[in-house]
Biotite code that builds the C-alpha atoms (Angstrom):
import biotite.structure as struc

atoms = struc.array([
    struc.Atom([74.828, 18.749, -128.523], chain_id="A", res_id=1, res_name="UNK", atom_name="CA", element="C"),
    struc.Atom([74.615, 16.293, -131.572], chain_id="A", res_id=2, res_name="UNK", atom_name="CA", element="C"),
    struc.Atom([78.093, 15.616, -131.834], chain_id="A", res_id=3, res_name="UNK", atom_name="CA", element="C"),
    struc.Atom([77.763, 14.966, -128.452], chain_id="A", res_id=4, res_name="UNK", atom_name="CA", element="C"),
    struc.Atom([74.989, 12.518, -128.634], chain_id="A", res_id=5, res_name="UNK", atom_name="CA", element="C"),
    struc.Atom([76.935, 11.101, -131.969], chain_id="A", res_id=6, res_name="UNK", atom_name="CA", element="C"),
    struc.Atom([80.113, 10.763, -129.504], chain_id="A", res_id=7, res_name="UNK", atom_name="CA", element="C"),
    struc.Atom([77.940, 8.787, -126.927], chain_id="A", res_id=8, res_name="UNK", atom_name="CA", element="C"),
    struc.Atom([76.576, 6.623, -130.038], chain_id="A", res_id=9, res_name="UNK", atom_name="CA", element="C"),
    struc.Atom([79.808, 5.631, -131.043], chain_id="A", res_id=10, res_name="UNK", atom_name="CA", element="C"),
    struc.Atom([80.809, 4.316, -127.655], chain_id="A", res_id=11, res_name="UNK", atom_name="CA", element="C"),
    struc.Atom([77.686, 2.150, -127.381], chain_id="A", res_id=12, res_name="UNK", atom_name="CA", element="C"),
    struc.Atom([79.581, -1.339, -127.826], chain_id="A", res_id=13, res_name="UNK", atom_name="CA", element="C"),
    struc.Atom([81.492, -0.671, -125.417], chain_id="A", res_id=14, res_name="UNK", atom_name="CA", element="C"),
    struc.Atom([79.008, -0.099, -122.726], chain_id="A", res_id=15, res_name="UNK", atom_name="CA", element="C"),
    struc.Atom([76.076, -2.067, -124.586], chain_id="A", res_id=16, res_name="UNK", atom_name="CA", element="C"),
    struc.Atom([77.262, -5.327, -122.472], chain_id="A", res_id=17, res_name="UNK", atom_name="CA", element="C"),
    struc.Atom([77.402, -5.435, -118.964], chain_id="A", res_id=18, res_name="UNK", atom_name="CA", element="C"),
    struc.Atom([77.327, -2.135, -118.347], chain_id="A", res_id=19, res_name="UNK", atom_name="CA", element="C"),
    struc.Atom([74.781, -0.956, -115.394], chain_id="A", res_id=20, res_name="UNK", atom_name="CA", element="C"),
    struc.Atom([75.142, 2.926, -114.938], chain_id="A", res_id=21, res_name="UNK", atom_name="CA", element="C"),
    struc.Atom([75.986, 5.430, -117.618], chain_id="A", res_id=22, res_name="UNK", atom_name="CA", element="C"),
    struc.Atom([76.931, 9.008, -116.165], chain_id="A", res_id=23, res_name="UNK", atom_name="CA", element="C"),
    struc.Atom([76.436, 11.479, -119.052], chain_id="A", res_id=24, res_name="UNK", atom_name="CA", element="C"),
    struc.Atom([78.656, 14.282, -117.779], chain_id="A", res_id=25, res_name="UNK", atom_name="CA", element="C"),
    struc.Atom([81.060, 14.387, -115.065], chain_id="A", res_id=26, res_name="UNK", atom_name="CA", element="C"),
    struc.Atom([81.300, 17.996, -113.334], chain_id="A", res_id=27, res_name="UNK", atom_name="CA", element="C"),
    struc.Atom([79.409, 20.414, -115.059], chain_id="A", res_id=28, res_name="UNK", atom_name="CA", element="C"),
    struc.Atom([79.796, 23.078, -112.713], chain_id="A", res_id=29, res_name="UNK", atom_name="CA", element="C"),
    struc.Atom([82.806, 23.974, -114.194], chain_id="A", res_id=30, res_name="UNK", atom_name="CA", element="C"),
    struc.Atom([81.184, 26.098, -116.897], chain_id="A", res_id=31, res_name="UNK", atom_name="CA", element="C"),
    struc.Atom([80.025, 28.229, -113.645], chain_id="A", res_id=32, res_name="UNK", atom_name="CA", element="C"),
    struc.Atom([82.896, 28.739, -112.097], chain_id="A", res_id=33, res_name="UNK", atom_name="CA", element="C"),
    struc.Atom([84.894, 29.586, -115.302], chain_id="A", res_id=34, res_name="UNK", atom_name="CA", element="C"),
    struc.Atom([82.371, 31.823, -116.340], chain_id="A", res_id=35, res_name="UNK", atom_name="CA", element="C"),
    struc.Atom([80.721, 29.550, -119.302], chain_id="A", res_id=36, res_name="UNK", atom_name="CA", element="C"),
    struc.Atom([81.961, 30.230, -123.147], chain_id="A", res_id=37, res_name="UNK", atom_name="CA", element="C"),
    struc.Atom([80.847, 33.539, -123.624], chain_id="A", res_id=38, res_name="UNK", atom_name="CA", element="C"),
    struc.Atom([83.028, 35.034, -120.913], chain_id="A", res_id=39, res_name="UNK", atom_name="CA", element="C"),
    struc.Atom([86.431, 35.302, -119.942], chain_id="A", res_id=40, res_name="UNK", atom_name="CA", element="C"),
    struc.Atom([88.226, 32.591, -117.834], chain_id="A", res_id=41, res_name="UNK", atom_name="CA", element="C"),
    struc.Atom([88.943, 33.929, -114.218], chain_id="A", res_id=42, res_name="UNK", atom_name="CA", element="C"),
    struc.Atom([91.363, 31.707, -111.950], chain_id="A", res_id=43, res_name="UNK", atom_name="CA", element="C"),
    struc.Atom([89.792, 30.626, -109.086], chain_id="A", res_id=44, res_name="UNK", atom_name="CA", element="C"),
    struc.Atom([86.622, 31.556, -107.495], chain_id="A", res_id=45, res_name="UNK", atom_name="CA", element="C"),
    struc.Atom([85.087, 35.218, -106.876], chain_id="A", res_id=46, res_name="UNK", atom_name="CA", element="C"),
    struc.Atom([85.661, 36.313, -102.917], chain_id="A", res_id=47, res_name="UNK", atom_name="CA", element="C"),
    struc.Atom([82.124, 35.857, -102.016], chain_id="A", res_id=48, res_name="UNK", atom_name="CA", element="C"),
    struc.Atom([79.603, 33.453, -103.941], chain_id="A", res_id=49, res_name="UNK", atom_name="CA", element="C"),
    struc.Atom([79.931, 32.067, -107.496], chain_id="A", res_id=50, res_name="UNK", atom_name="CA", element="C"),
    struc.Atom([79.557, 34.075, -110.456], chain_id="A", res_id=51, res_name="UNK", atom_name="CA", element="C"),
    struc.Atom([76.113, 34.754, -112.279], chain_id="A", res_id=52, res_name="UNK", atom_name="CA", element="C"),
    struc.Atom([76.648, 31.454, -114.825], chain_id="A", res_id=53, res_name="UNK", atom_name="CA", element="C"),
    struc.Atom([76.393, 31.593, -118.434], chain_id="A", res_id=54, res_name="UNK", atom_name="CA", element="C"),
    struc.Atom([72.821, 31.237, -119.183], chain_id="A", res_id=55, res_name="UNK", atom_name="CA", element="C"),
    struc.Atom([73.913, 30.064, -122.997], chain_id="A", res_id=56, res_name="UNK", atom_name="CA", element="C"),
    struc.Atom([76.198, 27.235, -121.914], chain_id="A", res_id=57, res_name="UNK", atom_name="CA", element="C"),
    struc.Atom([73.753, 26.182, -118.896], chain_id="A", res_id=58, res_name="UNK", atom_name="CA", element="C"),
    struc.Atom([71.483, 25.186, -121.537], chain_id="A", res_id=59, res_name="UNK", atom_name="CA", element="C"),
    struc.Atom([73.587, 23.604, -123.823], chain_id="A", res_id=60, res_name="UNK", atom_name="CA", element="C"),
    struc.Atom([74.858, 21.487, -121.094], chain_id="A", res_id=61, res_name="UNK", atom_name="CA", element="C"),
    struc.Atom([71.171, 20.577, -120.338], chain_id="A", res_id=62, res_name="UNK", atom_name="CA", element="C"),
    struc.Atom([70.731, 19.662, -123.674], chain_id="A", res_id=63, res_name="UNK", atom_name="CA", element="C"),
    struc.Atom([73.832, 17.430, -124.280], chain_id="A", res_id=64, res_name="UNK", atom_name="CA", element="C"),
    struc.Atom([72.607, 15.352, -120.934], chain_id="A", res_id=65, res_name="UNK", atom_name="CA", element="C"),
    struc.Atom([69.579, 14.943, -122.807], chain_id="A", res_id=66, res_name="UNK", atom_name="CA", element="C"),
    struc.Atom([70.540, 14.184, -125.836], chain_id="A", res_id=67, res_name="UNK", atom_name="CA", element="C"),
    struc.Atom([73.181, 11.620, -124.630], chain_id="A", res_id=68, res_name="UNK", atom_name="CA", element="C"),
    struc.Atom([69.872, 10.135, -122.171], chain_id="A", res_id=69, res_name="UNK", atom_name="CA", element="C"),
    struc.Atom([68.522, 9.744, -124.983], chain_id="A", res_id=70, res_name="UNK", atom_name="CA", element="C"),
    struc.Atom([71.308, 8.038, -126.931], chain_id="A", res_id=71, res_name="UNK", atom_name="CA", element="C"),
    struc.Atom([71.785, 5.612, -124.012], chain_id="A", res_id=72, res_name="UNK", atom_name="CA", element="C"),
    struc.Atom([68.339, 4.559, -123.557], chain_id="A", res_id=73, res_name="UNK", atom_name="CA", element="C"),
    struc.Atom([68.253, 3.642, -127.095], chain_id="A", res_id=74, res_name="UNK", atom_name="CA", element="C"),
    struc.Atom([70.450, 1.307, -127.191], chain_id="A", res_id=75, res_name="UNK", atom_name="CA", element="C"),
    struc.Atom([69.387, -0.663, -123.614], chain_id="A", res_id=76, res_name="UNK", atom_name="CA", element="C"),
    struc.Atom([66.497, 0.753, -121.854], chain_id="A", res_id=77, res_name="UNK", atom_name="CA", element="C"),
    struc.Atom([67.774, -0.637, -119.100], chain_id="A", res_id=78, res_name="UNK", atom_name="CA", element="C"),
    struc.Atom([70.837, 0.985, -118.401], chain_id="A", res_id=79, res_name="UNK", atom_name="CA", element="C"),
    struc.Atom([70.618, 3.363, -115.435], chain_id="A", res_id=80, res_name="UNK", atom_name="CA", element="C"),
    struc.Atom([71.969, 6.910, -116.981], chain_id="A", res_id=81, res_name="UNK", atom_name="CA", element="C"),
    struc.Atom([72.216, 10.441, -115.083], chain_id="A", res_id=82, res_name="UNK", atom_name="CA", element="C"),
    struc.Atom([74.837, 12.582, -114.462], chain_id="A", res_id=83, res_name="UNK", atom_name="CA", element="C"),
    struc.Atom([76.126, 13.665, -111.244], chain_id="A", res_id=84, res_name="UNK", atom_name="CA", element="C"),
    struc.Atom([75.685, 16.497, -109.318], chain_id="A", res_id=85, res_name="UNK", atom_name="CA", element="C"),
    struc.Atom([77.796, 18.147, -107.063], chain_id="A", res_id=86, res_name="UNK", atom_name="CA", element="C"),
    struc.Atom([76.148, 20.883, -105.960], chain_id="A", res_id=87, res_name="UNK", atom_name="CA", element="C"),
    struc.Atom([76.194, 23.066, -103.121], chain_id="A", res_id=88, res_name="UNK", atom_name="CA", element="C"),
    struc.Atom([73.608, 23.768, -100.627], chain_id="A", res_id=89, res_name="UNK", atom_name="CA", element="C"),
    struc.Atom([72.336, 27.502, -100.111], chain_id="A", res_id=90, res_name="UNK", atom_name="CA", element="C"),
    struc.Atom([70.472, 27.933, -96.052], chain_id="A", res_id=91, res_name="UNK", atom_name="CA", element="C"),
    struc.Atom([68.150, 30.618, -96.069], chain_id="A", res_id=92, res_name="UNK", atom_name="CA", element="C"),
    struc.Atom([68.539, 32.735, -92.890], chain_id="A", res_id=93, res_name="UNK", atom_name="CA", element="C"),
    struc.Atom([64.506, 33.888, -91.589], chain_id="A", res_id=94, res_name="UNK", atom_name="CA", element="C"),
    struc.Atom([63.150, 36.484, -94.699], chain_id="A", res_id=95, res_name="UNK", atom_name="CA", element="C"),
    struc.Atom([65.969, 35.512, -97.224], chain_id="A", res_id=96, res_name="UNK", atom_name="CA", element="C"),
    struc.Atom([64.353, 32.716, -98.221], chain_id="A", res_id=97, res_name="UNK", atom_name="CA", element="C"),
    struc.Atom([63.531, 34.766, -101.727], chain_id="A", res_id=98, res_name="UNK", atom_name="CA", element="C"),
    struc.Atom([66.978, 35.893, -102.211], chain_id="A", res_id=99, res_name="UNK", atom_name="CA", element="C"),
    struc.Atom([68.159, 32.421, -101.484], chain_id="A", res_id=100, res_name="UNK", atom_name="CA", element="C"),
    struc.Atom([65.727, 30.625, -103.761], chain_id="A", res_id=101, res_name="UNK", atom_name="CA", element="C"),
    struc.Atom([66.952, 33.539, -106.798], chain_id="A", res_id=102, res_name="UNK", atom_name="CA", element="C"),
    struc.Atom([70.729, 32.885, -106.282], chain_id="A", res_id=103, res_name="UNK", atom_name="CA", element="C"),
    struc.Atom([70.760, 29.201, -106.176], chain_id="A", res_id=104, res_name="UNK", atom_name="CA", element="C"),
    struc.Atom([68.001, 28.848, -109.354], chain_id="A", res_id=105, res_name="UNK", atom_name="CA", element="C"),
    struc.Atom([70.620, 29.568, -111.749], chain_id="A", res_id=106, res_name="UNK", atom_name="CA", element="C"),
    struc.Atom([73.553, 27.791, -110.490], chain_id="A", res_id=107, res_name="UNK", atom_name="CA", element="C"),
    struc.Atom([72.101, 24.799, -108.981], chain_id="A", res_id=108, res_name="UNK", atom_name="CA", element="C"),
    struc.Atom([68.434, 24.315, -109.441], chain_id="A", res_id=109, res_name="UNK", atom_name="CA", element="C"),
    struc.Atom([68.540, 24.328, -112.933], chain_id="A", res_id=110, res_name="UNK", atom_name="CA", element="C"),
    struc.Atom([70.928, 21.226, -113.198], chain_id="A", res_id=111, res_name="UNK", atom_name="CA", element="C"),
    struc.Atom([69.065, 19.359, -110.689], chain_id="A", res_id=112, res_name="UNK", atom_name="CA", element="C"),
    struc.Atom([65.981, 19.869, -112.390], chain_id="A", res_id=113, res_name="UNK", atom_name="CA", element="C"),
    struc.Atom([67.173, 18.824, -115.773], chain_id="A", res_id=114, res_name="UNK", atom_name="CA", element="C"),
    struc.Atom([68.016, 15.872, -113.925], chain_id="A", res_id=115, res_name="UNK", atom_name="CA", element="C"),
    struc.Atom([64.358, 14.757, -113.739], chain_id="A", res_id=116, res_name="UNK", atom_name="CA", element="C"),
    struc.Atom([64.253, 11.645, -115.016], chain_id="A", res_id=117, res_name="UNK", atom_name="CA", element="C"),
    struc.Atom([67.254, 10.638, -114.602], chain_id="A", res_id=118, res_name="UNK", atom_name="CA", element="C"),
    struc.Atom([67.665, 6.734, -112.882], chain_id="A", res_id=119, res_name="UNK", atom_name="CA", element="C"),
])
């Protein structure tokens, strides 16, 4: 996360001028689909669903966002910064609206919350 935020430091003059919209990360559903760090990378995706997510790299991707929001918005507050999101969208059928809510949390909730905040 801080060599992250270091990284997005260094690149400041070249966004510090002109520059209206900072995305932070690009994608970062990949650590879901490949399992995250402390698993083993699977081709493709599972059958049925995506796999349970690393919980580990979740957050450390949560916290590099923030730390590079951070980064950005110190050197021009005005800059709009997020990252994107391309998510997926989960429809409850009647009485799985708990089992819905529980699968998507983890793989999709969680980065859209973090993304409170965001411009």
């Amino acid at each position: 996360m801080e060599l992250f935020a270091r990284y997005v430091e260094e690149c400041a003059p070249i966004f510090a001028d002109g520059v209206r919209h900072v995305c932070t990360i690009n994608e970062r559903e990949h650590d879901r689909r490949d399992g995250g760090a402390g698993q083993a990378r699977r081709p493709g995706l599972p059958p049925a669903g995506l796999p349970f997510p690393d919980e580990e790299t979740a957050h450390a991707v949560i916290a590099a966002h923030h730390a590079a929001v951070k980064a950005v918005r110190s050197i021009d507050a005005g800059i709009q910064v997020g990252w994107t999101i391309a998510n997926q969208v989960y429809q409850a059928l009647p009485g799985a609206e708990d089992v819905t809510a529980a699968y998507s949390a983890p793989r999709e909730d969680v980065f859209i919350e973090a993304a409170r905040g965001d411009d």
